[in-house]
Structures are given as structure tokens and as C-alpha cells.
C-alpha positions in Angstrom: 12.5 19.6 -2.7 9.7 17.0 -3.2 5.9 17.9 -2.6 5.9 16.2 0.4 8.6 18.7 1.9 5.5 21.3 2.9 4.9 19.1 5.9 8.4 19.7 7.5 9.0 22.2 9.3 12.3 22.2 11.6 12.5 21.5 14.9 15.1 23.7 16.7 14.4 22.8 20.0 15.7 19.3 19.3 19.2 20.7 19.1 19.1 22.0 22.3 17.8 19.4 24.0 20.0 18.2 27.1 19.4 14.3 28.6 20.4 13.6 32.1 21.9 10.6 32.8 20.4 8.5 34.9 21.8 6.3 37.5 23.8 3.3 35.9 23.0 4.1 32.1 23.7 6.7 29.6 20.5 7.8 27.0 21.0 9.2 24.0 19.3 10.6 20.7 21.0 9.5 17.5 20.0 11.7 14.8 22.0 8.7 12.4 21.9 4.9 12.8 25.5 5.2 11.8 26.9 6.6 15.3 25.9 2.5 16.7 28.1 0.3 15.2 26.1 -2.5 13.3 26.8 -5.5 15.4 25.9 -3.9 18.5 22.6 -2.6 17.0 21.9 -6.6 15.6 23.0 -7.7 18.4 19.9 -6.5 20.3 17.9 -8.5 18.9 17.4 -7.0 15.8 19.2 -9.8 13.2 16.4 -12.5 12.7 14.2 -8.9 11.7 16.0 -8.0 8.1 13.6 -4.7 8.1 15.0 -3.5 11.5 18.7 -4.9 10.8 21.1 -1.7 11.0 22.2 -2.5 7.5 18.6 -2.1 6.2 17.9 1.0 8.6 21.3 2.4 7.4 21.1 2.2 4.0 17.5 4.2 4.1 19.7 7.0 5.6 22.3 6.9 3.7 20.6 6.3 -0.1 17.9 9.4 0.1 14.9 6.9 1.2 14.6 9.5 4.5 15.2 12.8 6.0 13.4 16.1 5.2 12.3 15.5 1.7 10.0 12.7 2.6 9.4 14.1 6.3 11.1 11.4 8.0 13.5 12.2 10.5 15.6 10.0 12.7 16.1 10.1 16.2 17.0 7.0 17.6 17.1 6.2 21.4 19.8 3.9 22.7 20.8 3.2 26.8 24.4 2.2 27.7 25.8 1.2 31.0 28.5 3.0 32.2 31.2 0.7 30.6 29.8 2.0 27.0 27.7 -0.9 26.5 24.6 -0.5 24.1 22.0 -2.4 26.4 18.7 -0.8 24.4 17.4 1.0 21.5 14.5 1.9 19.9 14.2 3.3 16.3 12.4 6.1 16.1 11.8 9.2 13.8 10.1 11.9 13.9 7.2 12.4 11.1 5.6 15.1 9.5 2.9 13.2 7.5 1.5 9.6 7.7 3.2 7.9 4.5 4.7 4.7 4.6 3.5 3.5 8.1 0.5 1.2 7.2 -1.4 2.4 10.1 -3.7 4.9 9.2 -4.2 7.9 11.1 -5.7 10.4 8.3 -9.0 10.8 9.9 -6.7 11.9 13.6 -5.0 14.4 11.7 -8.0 15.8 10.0 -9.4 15.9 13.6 -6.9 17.8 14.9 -6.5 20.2 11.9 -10.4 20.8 12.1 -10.1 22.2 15.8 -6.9 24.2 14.9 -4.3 22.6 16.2 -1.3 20.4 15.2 -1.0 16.9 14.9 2.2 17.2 12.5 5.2 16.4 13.7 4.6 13.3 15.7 6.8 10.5 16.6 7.0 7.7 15.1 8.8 3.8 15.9 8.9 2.2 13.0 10.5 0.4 10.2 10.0 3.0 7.4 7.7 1.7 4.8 7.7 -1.8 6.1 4.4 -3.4 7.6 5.8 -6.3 9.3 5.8 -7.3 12.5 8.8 -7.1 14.7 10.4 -6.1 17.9 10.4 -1.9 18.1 11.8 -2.4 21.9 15.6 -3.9 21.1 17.4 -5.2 24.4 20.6 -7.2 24.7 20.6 -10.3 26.4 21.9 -8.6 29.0 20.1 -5.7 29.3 17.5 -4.7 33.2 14.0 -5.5 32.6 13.5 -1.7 33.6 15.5 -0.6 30.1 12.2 -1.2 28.3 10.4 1.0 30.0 12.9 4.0 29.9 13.0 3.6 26.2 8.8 4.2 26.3 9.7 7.3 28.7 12.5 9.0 26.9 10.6 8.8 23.8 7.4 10.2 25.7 9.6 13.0 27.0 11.0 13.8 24.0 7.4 14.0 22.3 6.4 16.8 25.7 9.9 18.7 24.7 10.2 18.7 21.0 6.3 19.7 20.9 5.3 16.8 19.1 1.5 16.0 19.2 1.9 11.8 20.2 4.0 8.9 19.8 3.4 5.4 17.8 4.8 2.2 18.0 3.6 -0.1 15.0 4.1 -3.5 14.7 5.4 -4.4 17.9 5.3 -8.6 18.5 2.7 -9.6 21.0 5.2 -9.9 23.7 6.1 -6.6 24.2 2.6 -5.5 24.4 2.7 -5.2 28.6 5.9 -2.7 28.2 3.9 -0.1 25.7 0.2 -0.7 27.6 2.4 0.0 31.2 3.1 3.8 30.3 -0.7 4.1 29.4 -0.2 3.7 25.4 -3.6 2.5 23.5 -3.4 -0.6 21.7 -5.1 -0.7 18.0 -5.8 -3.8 16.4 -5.2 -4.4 12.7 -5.0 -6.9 10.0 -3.0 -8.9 7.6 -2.9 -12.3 5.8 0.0 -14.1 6.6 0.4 -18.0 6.0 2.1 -20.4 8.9 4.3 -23.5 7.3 2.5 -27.0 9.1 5.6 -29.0 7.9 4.9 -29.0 4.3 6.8 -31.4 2.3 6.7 -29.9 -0.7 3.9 -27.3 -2.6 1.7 -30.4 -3.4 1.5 -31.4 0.1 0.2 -27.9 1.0 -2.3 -27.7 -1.7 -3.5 -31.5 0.1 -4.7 -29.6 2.7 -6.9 -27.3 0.5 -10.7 -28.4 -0.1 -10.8 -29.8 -3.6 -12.3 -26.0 -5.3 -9.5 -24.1 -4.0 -6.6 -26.6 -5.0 -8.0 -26.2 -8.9 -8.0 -22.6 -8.4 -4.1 -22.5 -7.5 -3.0 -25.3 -9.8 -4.8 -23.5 -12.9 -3.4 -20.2 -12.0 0.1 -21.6 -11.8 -0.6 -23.7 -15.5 -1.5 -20.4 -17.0 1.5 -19.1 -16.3 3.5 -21.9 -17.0 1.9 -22.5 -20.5 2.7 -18.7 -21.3 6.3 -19.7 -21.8 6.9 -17.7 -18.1 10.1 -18.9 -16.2 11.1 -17.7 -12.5 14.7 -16.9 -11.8 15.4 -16.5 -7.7 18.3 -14.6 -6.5 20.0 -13.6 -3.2 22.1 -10.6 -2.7 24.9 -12.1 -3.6 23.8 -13.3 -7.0 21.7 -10.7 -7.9 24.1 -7.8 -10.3 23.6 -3.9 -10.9 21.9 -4.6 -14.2 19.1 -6.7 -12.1 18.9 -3.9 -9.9 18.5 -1.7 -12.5 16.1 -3.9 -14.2 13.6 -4.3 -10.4 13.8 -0.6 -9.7 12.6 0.6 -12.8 9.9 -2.2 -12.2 9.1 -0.9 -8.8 8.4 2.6 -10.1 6.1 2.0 -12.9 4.3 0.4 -10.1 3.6 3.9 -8.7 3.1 5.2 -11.7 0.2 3.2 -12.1 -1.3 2.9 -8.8 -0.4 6.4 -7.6 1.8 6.9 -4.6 5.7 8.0 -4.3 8.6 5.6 -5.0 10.3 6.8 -2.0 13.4 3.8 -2.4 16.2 4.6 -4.7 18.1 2.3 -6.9 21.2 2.4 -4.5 19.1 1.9 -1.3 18.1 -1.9 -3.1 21.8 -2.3 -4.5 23.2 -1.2 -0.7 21.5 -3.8 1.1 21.9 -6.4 -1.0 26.0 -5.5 -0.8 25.7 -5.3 3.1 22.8 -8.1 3.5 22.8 -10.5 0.7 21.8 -13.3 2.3 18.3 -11.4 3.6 17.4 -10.3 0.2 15.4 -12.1 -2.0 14.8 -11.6 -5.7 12.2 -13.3 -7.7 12.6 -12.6 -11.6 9.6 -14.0 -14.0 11.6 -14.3 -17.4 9.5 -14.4 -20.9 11.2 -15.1 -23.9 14.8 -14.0 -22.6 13.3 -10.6 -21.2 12.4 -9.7 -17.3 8.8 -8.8 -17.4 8.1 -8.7 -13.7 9.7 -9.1 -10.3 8.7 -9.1 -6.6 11.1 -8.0 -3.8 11.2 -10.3 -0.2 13.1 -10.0 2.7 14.2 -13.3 4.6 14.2 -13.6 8.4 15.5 -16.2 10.6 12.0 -17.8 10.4 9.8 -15.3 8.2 9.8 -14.2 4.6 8.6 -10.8 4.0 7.0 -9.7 0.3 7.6 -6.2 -0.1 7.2 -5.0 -3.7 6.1 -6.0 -6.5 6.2 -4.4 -10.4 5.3 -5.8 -13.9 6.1 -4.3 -17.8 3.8 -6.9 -19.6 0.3 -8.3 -18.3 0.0 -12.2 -17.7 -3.1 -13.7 -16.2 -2.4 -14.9 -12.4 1.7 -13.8 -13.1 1.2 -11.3 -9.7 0.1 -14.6 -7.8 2.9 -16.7 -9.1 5.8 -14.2 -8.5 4.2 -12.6 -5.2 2.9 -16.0 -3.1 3.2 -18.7 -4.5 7.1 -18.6 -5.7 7.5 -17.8 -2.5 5.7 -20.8 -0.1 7.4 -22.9 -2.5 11.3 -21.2 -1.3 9.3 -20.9 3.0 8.8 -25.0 2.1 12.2 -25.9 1.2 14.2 -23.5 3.2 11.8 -24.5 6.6 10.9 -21.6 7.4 7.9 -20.9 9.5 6.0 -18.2 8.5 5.2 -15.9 5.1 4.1 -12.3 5.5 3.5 -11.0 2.2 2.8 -7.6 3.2 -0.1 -5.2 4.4 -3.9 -5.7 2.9 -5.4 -7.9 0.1 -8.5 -10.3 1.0 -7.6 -11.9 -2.5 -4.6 -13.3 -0.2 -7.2 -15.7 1.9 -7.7 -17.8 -0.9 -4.1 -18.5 -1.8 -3.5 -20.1 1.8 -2.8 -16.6 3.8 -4.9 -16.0 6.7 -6.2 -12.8 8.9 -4.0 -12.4 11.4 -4.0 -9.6 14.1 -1.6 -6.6 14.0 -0.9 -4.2 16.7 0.1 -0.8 17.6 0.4 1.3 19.8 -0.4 5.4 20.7 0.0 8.2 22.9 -1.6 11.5 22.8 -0.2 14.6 24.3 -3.6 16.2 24.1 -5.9 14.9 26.9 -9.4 15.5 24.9 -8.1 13.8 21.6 -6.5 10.7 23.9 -10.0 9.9 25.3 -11.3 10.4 22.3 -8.8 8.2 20.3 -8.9 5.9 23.1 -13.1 5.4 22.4 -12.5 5.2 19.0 -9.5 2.3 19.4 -11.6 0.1 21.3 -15.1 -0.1 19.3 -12.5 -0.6 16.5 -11.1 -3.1 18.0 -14.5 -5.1 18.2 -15.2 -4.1 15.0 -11.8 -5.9 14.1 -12.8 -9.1 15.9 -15.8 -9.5 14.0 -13.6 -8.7 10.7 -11.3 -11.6 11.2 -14.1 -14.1 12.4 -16.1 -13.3 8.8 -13.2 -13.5 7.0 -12.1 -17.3 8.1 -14.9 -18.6 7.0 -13.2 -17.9 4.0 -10.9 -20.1 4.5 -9.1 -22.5 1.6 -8.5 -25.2 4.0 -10.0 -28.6 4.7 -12.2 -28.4 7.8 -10.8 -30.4 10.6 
């Protein structure tokens, strides 16, 4: 069992836990992805989101990336009409640490831990590992406005009967903000760098639109690697073979190895997805002299590519730039796609064309002391936050308009 195991500890009121059905729909908690069948999950609104597609979520079930031995657990809500229909879903697991969410809550748990109580297991929404922004509240086209806020509700009331300490939602898109903050949730504000396509034509019409200091800085980055005899191959699911899966994964260890941290997705989670899909993974390969010395792992969205990961064997000066950003605005240019989000943290991103951009969650406390508490805390971050994101554009690589 792996040394995050300690924080589990099983539930076994969860297996006895009876749901009523209410008038017109039928709730349920899936304890596998795999009991929806894929296109009705997609069909919710889930497809242009590769990171909450049921293939992705499916293959982090079914390729050791969750369960017990990393202390996440799922339990996915879904409503259907009485026809069978899958109207609504949320995914949602049930946590035993904070790893691979991207919102901290350390200092919460420490809190709770130093006034003898609990804060572990909590519930979580979430695409696991995955710090990107996308609908956690999935509805069909023809789903009631009310299903949005029974999925908020049947998760709160499985937090009361399971004994879990609070629910999150991270990374929900701005528009479903009103559905969380009606159920009293507390909104947090984060921060990433993300970069927004203006119509580019091609990468040297985006670098016109950098002041003169900062287009130098990109185009010598991108010499040096050029003049260290570095070529990029870019592959899709489809392309991409078992030895290149082979070849990224033991890249995305030594990552870990280096930096610290657990390399929670396996080989066959990366070779599953791009099997089931292809066309939403992304591959970029930096070649030297015949050999794969680096590569950086996207995801691509009906209008967004997502960097992920990232891992190197040999050290070239500016290669994480080139392989991580700027291989990638180049494919956002020519495929037309709107937006780059090339994952959590990093002010070195600003300079490169990525800007701050707000991030959101949102939280609920059991624990009425710790709510208000959190609650205090949520909002002076929140100003705090502000005033981040207003220094931090000053920054800015681009022209003033």
C-alpha cells in the first residue's frame, strides 16, 4: 500500500446509504464512472472538457491513478427522469488528503487537526490532478434548471451522512458560480496564467504585439534551441505508439524524482486515453540527435489546450519554454483555437504572453465555527488576490494600447 494509504480510512456508512427518489428523477451514487455509459456522460456537456470526458475520468479508474492507495474515492452523483434518462451529474470523490487538487487547504486541515477534530475525509468535485477550468455541474440540454441545485444538495447530504468534514468544488466556469453561492458555498479566488488567441496569423504576428524587449527575449530563447540541433515532433493519440508512451512516462517520473511529489499516473492510464481519445491528446517530442530528450503532455478542448506535464533527460537552455508554451501557441494559432491554459502557477509564464487570470472554487463546512472562520479568511484573500493580479499585469509583454 503506498504512504499515502494512512489517510484512508473506510467508510462503512456509505454502503448503507439509502436515497429517496424524488418526484420526477431518480439520484444516484456511482462508486465507478463505468455504470454511465460514455456518451451519455459527454453528452452533458462534458466533451469540449477532455479532463472531465468519461474516457479521461474512466481510464483514472480503471489504470490505478485512484482509489484507496492514493485516497481518492469515487462517488459520482447523476439524476435521471423516470424514462432512465441521465439529465445531470456531477463528479465527485471522496478525499482523504489534499494531493492533486491545486487548491490548497493545508493550513484548514492543520486547523482542524490542532482543535482535535477531523477534517479528513472530505468531498471533493474535481478533475483529479487537473487544474483547469471547466464545468463540475454537467446537465443535458434538456435537463430542469432545478437539477443543478439537487446535485449541490445530494452532495451536501451525503457530506452530513458519510461524516465528511465539507465539500469542494474547484474549477467551476464563471457561469455556474450563482448555482454553488445559492446553497451558501464560499467562493475562493485563485490564479493562473493563461494566454487568449486575438486572431493571430501566425507566431510572428503574436510576437508583433509584444513591446520590442520582450519579442528578443522569445525569439532568442527559441534560437538557442534551434541552434542546439533540437527538433519538435507533435503527435495525437492516434500517431503516438507504445514505445512513445513508454518513452513520456518514464520522462514524467524523473520529473518527480527531481522535484519531489508522487507520479500518481501510470503508463496505461496515458496509453488508455490516447486509445479511447486520440484526437484530445497531444504529444510534443523535442528530438536531439535521433534521441527524445524531453516531452510535454497537453490535452485539446473544443476551444482550449491544456499543458499538463512536462519531463526532461538532458538540460537545454530555454528547451522547457519551447516544448511547454511556445510549441504549443504555435499548434492554438494554426488549429484556431481560443485559449491556452498551460497549467497551475509559474509568474515566469507572464513574460511568454500568459496572463493572471482568476480561478474559482468553491466550499462548504459542516462545522459552523470553522465556516465562519474559513468564510473571513476567503474574503480578505480574495482582496488580497485582487491586488495580486493588478501588480502582476503591469508585467505585461504586450504593447500598451
Amino acid at each position: 500500500m503506498h504512504r499515502l494509504s494512512f489517510l484512508y480510512r473506510p467508510l462503512v456508512s456509505l454502503k448503507t446509504l439509502h436515497w429517496r427518489q424524488r418526484v420526477n428523477y431518480q439520484i444516484r451514487i456511482l462508486e465507478r464512472i463505468s455504470e454511465v455509459p460514455a456518451d451519455a456522460w459527454n453528452d452533458l456537456g462534458a466533451a469540449p472538457y477532455p479532463f472531465l470526458r468519461h474516457e479521461f475520468l474512466n481510464a483514472l479508474e480503471k489504470t490505478g491513478c485512484l482509489g484507496e492507495k492514493w485516497g481518492w474515492i469515487p462517488r459520482h452523483i447523476t439524476i435521471s427522469n423516470d424514462s432512465g434518462e441521465l439529465l445531470a451529474a456531477t463528479p465527485l470523490y471522496i478525499k482523504f488528503n489534499s494531493y492533486g487538487e491545486f487548491v490548497f487547504d493545508w493550513s484548514w486541515a492543520d486547523a482542524y487537526q490542532r482543535n482535535g477534530m477531523a477534517y479528513y475525509p472530505k468531498l471533493v468535485s474535481a478533475s483529479p490532478y487537473t487544474p483547469a477550468t471547466g464545468p463540475k455541474l454537467l446537465l443535458s440540454d434538456s435537463a430542469p434548471p432545478e437539477c443543478a441545485q439537487i446535485l449541490v444538495e445530494t452532495a451536501l447530504e451525503l457530506a452530513r451522512k458519510s461524516g465528511c468534514s465539507s465539500v469542494h468544488w474547484l474549477f467551476p466556469p464563471e457561469s455556474q458560480q450563482r448555482d454553488l453561492a445559492q446553497q451558501g458555498l464560499m467562493r475562493r479566488t485563485g490564479c493562473q496564467f493563461h494566454w487568449t488567441n486575438q486572431g493571430y496569423s501566425d507566431f510572428d504576428d503574436f510576437l508583433a504585439h509584444f513591446s520590442s524587449a520582450k519579442r528578443k527575449q522569445v525569439k532568442r530563447e527559441r534560437r538557442r534551441v534551434k541552434e542546439a540541433g533540437i527538433e519538435f515532433r507533435l503527435l495525437d493519440g492516434h500517431d503516438a505508439t507504445r514505445e512513445d508512451w513508454d518513452e513520456f512516462h518514464q520522462l514524467y517520473e524523473s520529473t518527480f524524482d527531481k522535484k519531489g511529489g508522487y507520479a500518481t499516473l501510470s503508463r496505461a492510464f496515458f496509453q488508455q486515453i490516447a486509445q479511447t481519445m486520440p484526437d484530445q491528446v497531444l504529444l510534443v517530442q523535442a528530438i536531439h540527435e535521433g534521441d527524445v530528450v524531453a516531452a510535454a503532455f497537453n490535452l485539446v478542448g473544443d476551444e482550449t489546450l491544456y499543458g499538463r506535464h512536462w519531463g526532461c533527460r538532458a538540460e537545454f537552455h530555454s528547451l522547457h519554454f519551447e516544448a511547454c508554451y511556445y510549441q504549443g501557441l504555435e499548434y492554438c494559432i494554426k488549429r484556431g483555437l481560443k485559449r491556452f491554459e498551460p497549467g497551475a502557477q509559474g509568474e515566469h509564464k507572464i513574460s511568454r504572453g500568459f496572463l493572471p487570470t482568476p480561478t474559482w472554487s468553491f466550499h462548504w463546512l459542516a462545522n459552523d465555527r470553522f465556516r465562519e472562520a474559513v468564510r473571513n479568511y476567503v474574503e480578505n484573500e480574495h482582496e488580497g488576490m485582487l491586488d495580486y493580479m493588478q501588480e502582476l499585469a503591469t508585467h505585461s509583454p504586450y504593447k500598451q494600447t
